[in-house]
C-alpha positions as CSV (number, residue, x, y, z in Angstrom):
1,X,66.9,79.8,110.5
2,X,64.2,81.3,112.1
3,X,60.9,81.2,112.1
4,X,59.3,81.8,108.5
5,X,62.4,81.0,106.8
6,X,64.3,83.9,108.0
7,X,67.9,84.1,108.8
8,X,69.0,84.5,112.6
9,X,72.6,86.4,112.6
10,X,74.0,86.5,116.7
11,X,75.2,89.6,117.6
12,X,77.5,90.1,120.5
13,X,77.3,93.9,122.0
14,X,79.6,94.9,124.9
15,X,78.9,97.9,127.3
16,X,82.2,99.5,128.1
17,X,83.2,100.4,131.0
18,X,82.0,103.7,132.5
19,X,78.8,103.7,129.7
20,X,76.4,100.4,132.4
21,X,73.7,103.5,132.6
22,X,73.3,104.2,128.7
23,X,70.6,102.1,127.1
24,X,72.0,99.2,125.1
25,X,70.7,99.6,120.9
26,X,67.2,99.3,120.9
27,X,64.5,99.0,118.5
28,X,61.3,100.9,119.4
29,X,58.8,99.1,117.6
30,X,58.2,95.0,116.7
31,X,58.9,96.0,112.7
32,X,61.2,98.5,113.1
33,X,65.0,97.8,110.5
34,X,66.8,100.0,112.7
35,X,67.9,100.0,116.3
36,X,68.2,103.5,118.4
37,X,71.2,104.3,119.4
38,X,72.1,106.8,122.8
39,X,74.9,109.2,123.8
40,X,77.7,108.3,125.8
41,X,78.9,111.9,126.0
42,X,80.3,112.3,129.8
43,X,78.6,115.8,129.9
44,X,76.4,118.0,127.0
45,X,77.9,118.7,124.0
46,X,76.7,121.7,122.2
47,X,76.5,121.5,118.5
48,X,76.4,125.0,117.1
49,X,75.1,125.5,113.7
50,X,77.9,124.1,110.9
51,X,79.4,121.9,113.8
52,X,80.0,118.7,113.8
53,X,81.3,116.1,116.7
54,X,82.0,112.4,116.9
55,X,79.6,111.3,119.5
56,X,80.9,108.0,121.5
57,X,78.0,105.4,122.4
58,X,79.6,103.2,124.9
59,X,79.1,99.9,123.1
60,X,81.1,97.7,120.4
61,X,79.9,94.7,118.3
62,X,81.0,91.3,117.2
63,X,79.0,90.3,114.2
64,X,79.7,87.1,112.2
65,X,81.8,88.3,108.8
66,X,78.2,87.9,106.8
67,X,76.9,91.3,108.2
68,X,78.0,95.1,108.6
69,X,76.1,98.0,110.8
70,X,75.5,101.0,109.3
71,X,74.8,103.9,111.1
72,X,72.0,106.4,110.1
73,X,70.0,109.2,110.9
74,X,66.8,109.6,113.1
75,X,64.1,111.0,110.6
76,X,62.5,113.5,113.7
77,X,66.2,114.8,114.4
78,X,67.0,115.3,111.3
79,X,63.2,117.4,110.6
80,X,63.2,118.9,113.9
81,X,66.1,120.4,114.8
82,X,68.9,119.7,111.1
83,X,70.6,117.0,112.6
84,X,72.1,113.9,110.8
85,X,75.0,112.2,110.7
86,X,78.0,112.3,108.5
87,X,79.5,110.1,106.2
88,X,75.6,108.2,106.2
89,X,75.5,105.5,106.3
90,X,78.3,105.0,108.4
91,X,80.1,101.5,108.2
92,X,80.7,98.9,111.1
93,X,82.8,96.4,110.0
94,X,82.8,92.8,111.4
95,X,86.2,92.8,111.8
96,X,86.0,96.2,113.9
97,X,85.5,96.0,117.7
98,X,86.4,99.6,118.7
99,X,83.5,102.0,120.2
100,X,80.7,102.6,117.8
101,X,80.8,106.0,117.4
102,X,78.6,108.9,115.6
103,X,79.3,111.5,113.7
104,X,77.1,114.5,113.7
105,X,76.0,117.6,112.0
106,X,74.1,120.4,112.9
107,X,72.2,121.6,109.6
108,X,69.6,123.5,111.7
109,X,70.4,127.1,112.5
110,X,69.9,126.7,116.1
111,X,72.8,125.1,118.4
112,X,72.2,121.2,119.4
113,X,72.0,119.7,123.0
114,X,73.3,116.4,122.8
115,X,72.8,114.7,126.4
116,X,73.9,111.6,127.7
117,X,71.4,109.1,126.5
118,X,69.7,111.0,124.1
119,X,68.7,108.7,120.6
120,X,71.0,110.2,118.4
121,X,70.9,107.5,115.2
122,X,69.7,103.9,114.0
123,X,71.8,100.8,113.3
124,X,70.5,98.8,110.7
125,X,72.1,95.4,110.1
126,X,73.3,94.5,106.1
127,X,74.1,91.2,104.8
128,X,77.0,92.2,102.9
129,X,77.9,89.1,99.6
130,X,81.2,88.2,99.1
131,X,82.5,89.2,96.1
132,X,84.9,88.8,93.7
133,X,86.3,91.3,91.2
134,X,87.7,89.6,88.2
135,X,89.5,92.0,85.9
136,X,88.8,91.9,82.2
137,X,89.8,94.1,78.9
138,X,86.4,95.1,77.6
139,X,83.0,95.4,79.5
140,X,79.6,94.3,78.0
141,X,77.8,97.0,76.4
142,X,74.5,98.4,78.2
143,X,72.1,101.5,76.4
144,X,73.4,103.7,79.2
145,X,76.9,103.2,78.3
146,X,79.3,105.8,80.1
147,X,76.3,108.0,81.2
148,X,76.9,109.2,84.4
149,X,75.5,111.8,86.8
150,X,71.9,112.4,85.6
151,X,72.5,110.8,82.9
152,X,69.2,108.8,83.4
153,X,67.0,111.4,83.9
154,X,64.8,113.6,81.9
155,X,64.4,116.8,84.0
């Protein structure tokens, strides 16, 4: 535990080889959930309007089996310029110790720079429960029943 009663989870990141100039994940202020993440890209990559790319970070993880990453996007990118990431929030399993990689859309109608370490998305940590699905015949009822897609709503 840490101070205040609040869990401390280690976890290990590894700069590969070829990325020792990209900034490690970083948070940029003392309350901030989520850690920026930079570009790894070798040169630009132009992201024209409709595009997408998988953008590689240089890094990989080892968290204990009590946490996942998820990838998300930065706010100003995505109001600025209509960039965000795919697949959101992107998964990071603690069993995975590939490259963290992002992947990227271009909503805006303008083509994207992406350079070399550039902030293009958080990582936010999840404690993620272990679970176990036990199969039954019959559900309990609930007063939203079957009720799905706006179901809920009024308008």
């Amino acid at each position: 535990m840490a101070s205040g009663g609040i869990s401390l989870y280690n976890v290990q990141i590894k700069r590969l080889p070829g990325s020792e100039d990209v900034r490690p994940p970083q948070k940029m202020s003392a309350l901030a959930s989520g850690y920026d993440i930079h570009a790894a890209v070798s040169k630009p990559v132009i992201l024209q309007p409709g595009e997408r790319a998988l953008i590689p970070t240089g890094f990989s993880l080892a968290m204990p089996p009590e946490l996942e990453a998820q990838i998300r996007p930065r706010s100003g990118l995505a109001l600025k310029h209509g960039i965000t990431t795919l697949n959101s929030p992107g998964t990071i399993d603690a069993d995975y110790r590939g490259e963290v990689k992002v992947l990227l859309i271009n909503h805006g109608a303008e083509p994207f720079k992406i350079e070399r370490n550039e902030r293009i998305a958080q990582m936010v940590f999840q404690i993620v429960p272990q679970i176990e699905l036990l199969h039954v015949e019959e559900l309990s009822d609930t007063e939203r029943g079957s009720g799905g897609f706006g179901h809920t709503g009024t308008k």
